[in-house]
N, C-alpha and C positions, 0 to 999 in steps of 0.2 A: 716618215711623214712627208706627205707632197709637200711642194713649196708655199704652194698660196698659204695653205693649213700655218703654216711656219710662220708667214709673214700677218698673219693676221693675229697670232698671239705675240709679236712685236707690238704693232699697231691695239692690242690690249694694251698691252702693259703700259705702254709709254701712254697711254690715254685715260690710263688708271690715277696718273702723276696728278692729272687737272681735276677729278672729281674728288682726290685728298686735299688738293690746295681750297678748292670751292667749299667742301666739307669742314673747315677748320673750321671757319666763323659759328658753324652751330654746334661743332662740338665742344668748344672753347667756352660758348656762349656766356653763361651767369661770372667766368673770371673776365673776360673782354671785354662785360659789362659793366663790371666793378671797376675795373682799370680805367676805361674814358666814359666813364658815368652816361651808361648808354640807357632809355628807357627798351620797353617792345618794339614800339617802332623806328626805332636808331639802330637795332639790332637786325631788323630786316630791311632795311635801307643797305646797311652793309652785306646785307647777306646778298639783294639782288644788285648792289653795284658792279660786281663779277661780271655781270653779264649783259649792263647797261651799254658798253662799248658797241655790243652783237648791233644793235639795230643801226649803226653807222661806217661799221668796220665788215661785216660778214658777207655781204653783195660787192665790194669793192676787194675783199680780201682775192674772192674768185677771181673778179676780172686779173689781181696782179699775180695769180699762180699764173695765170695763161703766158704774163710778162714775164715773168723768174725765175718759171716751173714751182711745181708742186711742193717736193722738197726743201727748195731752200726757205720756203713761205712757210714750214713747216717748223724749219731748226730757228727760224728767226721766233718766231711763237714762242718754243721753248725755251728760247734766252728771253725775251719779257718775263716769263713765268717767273722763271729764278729769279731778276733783279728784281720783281717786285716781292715774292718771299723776303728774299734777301732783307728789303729795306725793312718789310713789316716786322723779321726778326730784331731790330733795332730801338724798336718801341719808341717810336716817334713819335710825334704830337697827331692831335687826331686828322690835322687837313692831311699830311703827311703820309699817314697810315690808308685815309680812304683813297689818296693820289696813287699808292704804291698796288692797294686793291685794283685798281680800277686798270692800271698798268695790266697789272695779271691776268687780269677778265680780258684785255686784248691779245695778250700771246696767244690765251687757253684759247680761244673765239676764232684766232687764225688756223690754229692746230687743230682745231675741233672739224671747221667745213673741210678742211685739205685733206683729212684724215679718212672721212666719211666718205667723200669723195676715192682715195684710194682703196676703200674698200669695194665698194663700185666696181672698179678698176677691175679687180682681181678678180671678182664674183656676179658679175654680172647676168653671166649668163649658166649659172652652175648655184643654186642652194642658196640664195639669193636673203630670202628672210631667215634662213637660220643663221647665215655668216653673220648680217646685219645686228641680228640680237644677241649675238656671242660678242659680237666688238660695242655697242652699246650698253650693254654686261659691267663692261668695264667701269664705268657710271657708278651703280649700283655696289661693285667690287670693292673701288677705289674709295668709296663715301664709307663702305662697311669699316675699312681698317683706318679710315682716319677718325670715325667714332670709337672704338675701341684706343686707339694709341693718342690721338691729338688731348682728350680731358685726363689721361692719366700725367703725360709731359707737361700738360697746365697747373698740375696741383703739384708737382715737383720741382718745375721750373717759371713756374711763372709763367704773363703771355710772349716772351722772348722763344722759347726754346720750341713749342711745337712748327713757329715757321721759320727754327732754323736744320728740324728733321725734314721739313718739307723743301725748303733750298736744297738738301743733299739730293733728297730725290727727283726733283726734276733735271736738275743738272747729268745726275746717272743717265736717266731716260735721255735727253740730251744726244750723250756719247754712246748710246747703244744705237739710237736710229741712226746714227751716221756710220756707226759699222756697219749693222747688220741689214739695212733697210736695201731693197732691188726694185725695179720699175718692171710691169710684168709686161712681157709680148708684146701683147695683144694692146696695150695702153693706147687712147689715142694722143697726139700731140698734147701737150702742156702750154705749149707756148704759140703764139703769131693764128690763134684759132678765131677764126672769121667772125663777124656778126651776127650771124645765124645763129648763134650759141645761148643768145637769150632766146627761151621760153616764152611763147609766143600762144595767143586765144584762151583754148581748153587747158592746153598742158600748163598754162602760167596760171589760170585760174585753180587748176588740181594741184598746185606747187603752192601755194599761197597758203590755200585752205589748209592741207597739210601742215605745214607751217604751224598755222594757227592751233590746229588740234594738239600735235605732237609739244609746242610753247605748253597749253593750257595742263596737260599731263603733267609735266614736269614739273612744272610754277607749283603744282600741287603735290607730288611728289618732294618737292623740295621744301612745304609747309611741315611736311608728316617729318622730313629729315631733318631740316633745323630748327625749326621750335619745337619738336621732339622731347629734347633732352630739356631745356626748360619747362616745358609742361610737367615731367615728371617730376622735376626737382620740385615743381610749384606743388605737386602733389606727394611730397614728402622722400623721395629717391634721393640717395648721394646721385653727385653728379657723376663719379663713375659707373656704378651701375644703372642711370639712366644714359648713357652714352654705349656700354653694354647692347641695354634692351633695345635702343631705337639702333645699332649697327645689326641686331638679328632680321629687323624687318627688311634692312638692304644687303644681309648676304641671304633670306631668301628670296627676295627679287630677281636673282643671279639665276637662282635653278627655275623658280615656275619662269622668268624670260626665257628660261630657255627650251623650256615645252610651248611657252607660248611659240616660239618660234616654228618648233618641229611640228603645229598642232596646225599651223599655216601651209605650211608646206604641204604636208602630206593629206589633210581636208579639203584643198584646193577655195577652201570658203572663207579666205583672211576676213570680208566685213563680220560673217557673223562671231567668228573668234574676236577680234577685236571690240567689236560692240558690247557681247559679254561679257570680255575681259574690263572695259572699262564702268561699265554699271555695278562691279562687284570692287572695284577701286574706288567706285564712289560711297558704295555703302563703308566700304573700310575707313574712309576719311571721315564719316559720317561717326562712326561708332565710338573710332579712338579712344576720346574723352568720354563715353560715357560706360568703358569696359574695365575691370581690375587692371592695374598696368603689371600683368605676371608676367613671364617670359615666352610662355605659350600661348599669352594672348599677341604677342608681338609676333612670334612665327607664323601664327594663323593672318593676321591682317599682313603682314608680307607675301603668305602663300594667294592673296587677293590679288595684289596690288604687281605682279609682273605679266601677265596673262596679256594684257594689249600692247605690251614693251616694241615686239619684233611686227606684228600689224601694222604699229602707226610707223615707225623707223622706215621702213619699207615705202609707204607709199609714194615718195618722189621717185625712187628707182625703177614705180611700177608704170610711169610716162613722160621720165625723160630717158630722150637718146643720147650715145655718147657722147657728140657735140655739144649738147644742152646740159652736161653733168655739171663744170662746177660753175657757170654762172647760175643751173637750179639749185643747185644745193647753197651758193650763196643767197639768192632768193628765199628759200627756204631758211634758211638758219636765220636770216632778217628778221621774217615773222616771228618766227621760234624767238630769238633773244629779244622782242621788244615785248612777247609776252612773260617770259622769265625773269627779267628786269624791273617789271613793274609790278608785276602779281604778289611777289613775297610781301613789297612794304604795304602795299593794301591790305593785305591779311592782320601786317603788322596794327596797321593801324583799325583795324576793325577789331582785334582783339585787344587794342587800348581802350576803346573805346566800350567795349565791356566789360573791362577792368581783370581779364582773366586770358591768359594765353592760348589755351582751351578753343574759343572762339575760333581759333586760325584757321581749326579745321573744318569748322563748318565752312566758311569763306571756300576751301578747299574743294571741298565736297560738289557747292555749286559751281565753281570752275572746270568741274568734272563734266558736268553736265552739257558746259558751252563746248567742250570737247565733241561729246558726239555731236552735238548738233555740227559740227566740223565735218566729221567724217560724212553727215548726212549729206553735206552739199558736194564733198569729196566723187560719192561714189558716179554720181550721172558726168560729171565733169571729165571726170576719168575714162567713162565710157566713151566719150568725144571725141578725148586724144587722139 
């Protein structure tokens, strides 16, 4: 197997570690909630404080790879993660608990633009949107097996013991990127990289938008993944096999991403795959709650819901230059986590407000929608570049 191929299922896996630590909170959910007497909307408060960090950390995270390289900006990331696992396996008071979350939302947030960024690196000029949605995969991956494993460890251990599986694992990830990880070739500098490297007119306004679109995706996405498993419980499911059903809809996100990916590529026409791809994520959001919660209804709204994954991921890549990678992509991830951070508890709180969890997803749904209008201002901007 070529190198890059090698180094990019590193850069999975260890990227897998932060969508199990993110994932815990909703698969946990109804014992989390019992424990520090959380309602819906305390429940999605924590869910987006993870990524609350992103809108003050992710723009400055860049400028300091340029300062310390890429890597060490990477492995420091990885140590927040763990101590914040760490303390949350401790079962702390709840300031405590959301201090230690919010810790972890800044490792994952550093590890996440650095990361992106080295995929870049690698694939830049070689298979570009399919690399992109095989390492964003990892997202989807890493959220499937912390639903299936995080609610089984909470009914046997209480909420101590899934984030002290999740400490082991980031930690592993940890000391694997520091064996196994290589800087390729072709890399430009990391560090002492000029001012020109901010994103500048068209291409900062294509960076933004992106941002915005790719945030509004996920914020939604992450509706369908962590109130998921409380919807069903609300609708009569044990909380294992609602934690089951909603980890089938993110391990098939995994495979249609990654046709969505090959379907870019080789169509040469990413807006219209993406467009479609997200009008049929919208109706999936839309339907959720009002479909049998069988297990075939969950692979079918998954088989929805991956199709614009590798379209929107892509589009920073597709007008920034090298010079311009990680201060856009800190750019980018800015927008992206001030909408992932606030979207959840809105949802949360709209479906308090209806008195039913259900609600989330329509919230979702129309978030979908501000989505394309994203891409819509995307596309002429792009042209500009």
């Amino acid at each position: 197997m070529a190198l890059h191929w090698r180094i990019l299922i590193l850069l999975f896996l260890v990227r897998c570690t932060m969508a199990f630590q993110f994932a815990t909170i909703g698969g946990i959910g109804p014992v989390l909630s019992d424990t520090y007497t959380l309602d819906i909307a305390g429940l999605g408060w924590i869910v987006g404080l993870y990524f609350l960090p992103g809108v003050v950390v992710a723009l400055p995270g860049g400028g300091i790879a340029r300062r310390f390289g890429d890597e060490r900006v990477i492995l420091f990331g990885l140590a927040l993660m763990t101590a914040g696992s760490l303390i949350m396996a401790l079962q702390p008071p709840l300031s405590v608990f959301s201090a230690a979350r919010l810790m972890a939302g800044i490792g994952g947030i550093l590890m996440n633009v650095l990361m992106s960024k080295l995929v870049l690196d690698w694939f830049a000029n070689r298979q570009i949107a399919t690399a992109m949605v095989i390492f964003i995969n990892s997202w989807p991956a890493g959220i499937g097996l912390s639903l299936v494993v995080q609610p089984w460890l909470a009914t046997q251990g209480g909420v101590a013991l899934p984030f002290a599986v999740e400490t082991g694992l980031i930690a592993t990830a940890l000391v694997a990127f520091v064996l196994l990880y290589r800087r390729p070739d072709t890399a430009p500098a990391t560090t002492g990289t000029p001012a020109r490297a901010m994103p500048q007119g068209a291409v900062l306004g294509a960076v933004l938008v992106a941002g915005f679109s790719w945030g509004a995706f996920n914020a939604s996405l992450a509706a369908l993944l962590s109130f998921g498993p409380t919807s069903l419980v609300e609708r009569g499911m044990s909380l294992e096999l609602a934690g089951l059903s909603i980890s089938i809809v993110s391990w098939t996100v995994v495979v249609t991403g990654t046709f969505g990916g090959w379907l870019t590529d080789r169509t040469g026409r990413p807006a219209t795959v993406l467009l479609t791809g997200l009008s049929l994520f919208g109706l999936a959001l839309f339907l959720f709650p009002r479909v049998p919660p069988m297990l075939i209804t969950m692979a079918l709204i998954g088989l929805l819901s991956g199709v614009p994954v590798a379209g929107l991921i892509s589009l920073p890549g597709r007008v920034l230059k090298p010079e311009q990678r990680a201060m856009g992509m800190g750019l980018f991830y800015t927008v992206y986590y001030a909408c992932f951070s606030v979207l959840p508890g809105l949802g949360g709180k709209w479906a308090e407000s209806a008195g039913t969890v259900s609600a989330a997803f329509e919230f979702a749904a129309f978030v979908i929608v501000l989505a394309m209008l994203g891409v819509f201002v995307f596309l002429p901007l792009s042209r500009r570049a």
